[in-house]
C-alpha positions as CSV (number, residue, x, y, z in Angstrom):
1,X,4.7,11.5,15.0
2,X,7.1,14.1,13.7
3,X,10.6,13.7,12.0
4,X,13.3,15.5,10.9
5,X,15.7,15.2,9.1
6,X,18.2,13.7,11.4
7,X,15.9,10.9,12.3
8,X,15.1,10.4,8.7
9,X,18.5,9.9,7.7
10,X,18.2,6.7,10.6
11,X,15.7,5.3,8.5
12,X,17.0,6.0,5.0
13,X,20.3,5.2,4.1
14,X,19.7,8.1,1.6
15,X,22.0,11.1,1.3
16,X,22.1,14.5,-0.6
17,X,21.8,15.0,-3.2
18,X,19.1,12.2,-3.0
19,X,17.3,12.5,0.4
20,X,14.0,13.2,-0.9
21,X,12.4,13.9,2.4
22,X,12.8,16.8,4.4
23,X,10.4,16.3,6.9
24,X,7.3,13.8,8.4
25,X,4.7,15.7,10.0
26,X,2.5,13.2,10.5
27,X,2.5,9.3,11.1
28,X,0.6,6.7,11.9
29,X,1.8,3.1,11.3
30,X,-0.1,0.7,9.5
31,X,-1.9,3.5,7.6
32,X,-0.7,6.8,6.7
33,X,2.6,9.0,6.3
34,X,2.5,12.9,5.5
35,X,5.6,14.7,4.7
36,X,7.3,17.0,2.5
37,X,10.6,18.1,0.6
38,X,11.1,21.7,0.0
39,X,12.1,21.9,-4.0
40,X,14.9,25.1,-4.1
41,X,16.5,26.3,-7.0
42,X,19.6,25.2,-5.5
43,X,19.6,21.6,-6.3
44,X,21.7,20.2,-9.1
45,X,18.9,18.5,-11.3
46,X,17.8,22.1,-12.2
47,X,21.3,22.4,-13.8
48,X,19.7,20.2,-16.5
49,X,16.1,19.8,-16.1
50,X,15.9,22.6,-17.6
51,X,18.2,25.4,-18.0
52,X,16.1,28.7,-18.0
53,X,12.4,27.0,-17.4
54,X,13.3,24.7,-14.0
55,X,11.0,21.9,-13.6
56,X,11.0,19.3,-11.2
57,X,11.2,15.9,-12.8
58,X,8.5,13.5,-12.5
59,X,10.9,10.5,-11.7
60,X,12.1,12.3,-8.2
61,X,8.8,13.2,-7.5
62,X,8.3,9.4,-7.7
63,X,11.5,8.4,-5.7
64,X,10.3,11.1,-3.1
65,X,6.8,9.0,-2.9
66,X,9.4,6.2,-2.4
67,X,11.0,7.2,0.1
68,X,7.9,8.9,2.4
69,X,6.7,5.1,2.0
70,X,10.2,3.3,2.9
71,X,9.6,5.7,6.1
72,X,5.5,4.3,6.9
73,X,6.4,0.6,6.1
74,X,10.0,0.8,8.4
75,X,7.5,2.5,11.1
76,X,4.7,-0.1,11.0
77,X,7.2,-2.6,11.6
78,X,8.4,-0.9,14.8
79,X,11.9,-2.2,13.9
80,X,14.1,-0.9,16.6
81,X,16.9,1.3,15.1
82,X,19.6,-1.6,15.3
83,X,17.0,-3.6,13.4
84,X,15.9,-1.0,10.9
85,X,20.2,-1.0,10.3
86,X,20.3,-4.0,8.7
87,X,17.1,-3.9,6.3
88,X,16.3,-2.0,3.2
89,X,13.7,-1.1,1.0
90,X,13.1,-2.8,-2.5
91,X,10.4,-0.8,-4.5
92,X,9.1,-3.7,-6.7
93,X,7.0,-1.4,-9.1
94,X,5.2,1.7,-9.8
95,X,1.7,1.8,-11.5
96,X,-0.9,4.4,-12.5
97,X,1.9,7.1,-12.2
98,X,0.0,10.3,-13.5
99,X,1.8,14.1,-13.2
100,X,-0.9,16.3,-13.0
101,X,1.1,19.8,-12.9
102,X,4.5,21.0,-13.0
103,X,6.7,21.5,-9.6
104,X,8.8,23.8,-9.8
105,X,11.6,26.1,-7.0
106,X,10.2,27.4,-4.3
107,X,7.5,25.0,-4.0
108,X,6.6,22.8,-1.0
109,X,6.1,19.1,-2.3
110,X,3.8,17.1,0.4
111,X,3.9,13.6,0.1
112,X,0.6,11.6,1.6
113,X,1.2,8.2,1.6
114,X,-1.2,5.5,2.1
115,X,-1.2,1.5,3.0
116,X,-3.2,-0.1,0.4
117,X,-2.3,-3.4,2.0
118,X,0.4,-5.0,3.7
119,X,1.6,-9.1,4.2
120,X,5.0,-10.1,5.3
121,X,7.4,-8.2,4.0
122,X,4.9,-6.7,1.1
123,X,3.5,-3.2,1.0
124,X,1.2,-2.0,-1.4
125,X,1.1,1.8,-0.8
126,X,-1.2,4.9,-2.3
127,X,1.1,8.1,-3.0
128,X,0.2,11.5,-3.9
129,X,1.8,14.5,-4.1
130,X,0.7,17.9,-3.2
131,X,1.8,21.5,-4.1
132,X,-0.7,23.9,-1.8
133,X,-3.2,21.3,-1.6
134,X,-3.3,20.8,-5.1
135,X,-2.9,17.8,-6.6
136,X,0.3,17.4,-8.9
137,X,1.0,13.5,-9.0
138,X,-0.3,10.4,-8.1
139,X,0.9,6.5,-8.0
140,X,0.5,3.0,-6.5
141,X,3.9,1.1,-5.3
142,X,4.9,-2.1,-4.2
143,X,7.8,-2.9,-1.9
144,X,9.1,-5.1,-0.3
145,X,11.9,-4.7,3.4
146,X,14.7,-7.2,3.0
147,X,17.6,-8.0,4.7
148,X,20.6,-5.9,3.7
């Protein structure tokens, strides 16, 4: 399964500046979500993160592993969209967050998102992140979907 953008943003309720997600290439529910955000040097956080050496901060590299797992658990669900309307996402925690390697503009972030395990409303999910198939961050979340 492929997204864009547009059917993203029926998923998310997140806007720019902090849509995360540009793109799913691939998904299948219950198990695994790949997808990616294109980092430019257009986007405001380089204004101050930081001025003359951009770097792409760890934290939105996180909230972009978030959000590519908000997308897999709303798609295992097989919500339809009037139902995925009135839920949201609660991330719960993050652990074993490791940044292996700076991102920086022009870089192609790939998110690969994995179900750890799932019960109820619960998802345990494996995220990594990718810059040409190298390895830049890692992390385990928790969520859970609740009504809005």
């Amino acid at each position: 399964m492929i997204m864009d953008v547009v059917q993203i943003q029926k998923i998310l309720p997140h806007r720019f500046p902090f849509l995360l997600i540009d793109r799913v290439t691939s998904l299948t529910p219950e198990e695994e979500l790949i997808g990616f955000k294109n980092v430019t040097v257009g986007e405001q956080i380089f204004e101050g993160h930081f001025p003359g050496h951009p770097i792409y901060p760890g934290v939105m590299i996180l909230e972009g592993m978030a959000q590519a797992g908000g997308i897999l658990a709303f798609e295992s669900m097989h919500l339809t969209e009037e139902e995925a309307a009135q839920k949201v996402v609660y991330f719960m925690s993050i652990d074993r967050a490791k940044f292996r390697s700076p991102v920086r503009p022009g870089d192609r972030l790939e998110y690969r998102m994995g179900v750890i395990k799932h019960k109820g409303s619960i998802w345990i999910l494996s995220g990594k992140a990718y810059v040409d198939d190298k390895l830049v961050s890692e992390a385990e979340l928790k969520a859970m979907i609740v009504d809005k």
